[in-house]
N, C-alpha and C positions, 0 to 999 in steps of 0.2 A: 186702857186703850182708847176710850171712850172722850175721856179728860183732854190726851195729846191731840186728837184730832178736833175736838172744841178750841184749844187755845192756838192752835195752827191756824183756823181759819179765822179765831176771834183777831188776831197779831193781823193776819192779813186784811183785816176791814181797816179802813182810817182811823175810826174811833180807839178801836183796841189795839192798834200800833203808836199811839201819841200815849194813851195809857199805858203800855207794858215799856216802852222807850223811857218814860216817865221813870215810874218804878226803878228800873236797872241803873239810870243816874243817878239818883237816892238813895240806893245800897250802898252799904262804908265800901266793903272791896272792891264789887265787882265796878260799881258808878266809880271811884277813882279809876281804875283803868279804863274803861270806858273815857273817862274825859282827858285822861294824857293820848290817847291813842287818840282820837279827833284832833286836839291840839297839836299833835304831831303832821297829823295829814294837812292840816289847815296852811301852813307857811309853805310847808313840801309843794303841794299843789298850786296854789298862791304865784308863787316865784317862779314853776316852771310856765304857769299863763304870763304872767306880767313878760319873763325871758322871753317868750314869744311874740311880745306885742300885744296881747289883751291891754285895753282899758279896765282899771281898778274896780270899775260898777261891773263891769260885764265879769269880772272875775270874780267877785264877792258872789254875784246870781250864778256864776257857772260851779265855784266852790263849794256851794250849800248841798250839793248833792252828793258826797262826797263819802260824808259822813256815815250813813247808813243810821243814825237815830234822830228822830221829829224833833226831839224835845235840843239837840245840839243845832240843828237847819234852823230852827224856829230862833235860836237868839245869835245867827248868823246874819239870819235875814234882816233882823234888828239892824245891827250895825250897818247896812244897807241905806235904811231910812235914815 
């Protein structure tokens, strides 16, 4: 019981959510879905901003949130620069 609530609140500090985000896209299975599933969200989201009128910067920074893992936002924001 002890363990779940350390890595619950470890996941919720910055550090330990770039770490465990890490981890999970580096696993064979569970990091492959993990990366089709952002990949999926990415154009999904993408196209309904741009169909709105967003400008492509404002949508790649408004995108990146999207995701729900550091470690896919962080080579989003890449593409950014």
């Amino acid at each position: 019981m002890g363990g779940i609530i350390f890595l619950s609140r470890y996941y919720d500090s910055k550090s330990g959510r770039i770490t465990c985000d890490t981890i999970i896209i580096k696993l064979t299975l569970f990091g492959s879905l993990v990366q089709k599933n952002s990949l999926a969200r990415f154009p999904r989201t993408i196209s309904t901003l741009l169909g709105c009128g967003v400008g492509i910067l404002d949508c790649l920074e408004l995108c990146f949130h999207v995701f729900g893992n550091v470690f896919v936002e962080k080579a989003i924001l890449r593409l950014k620069l």
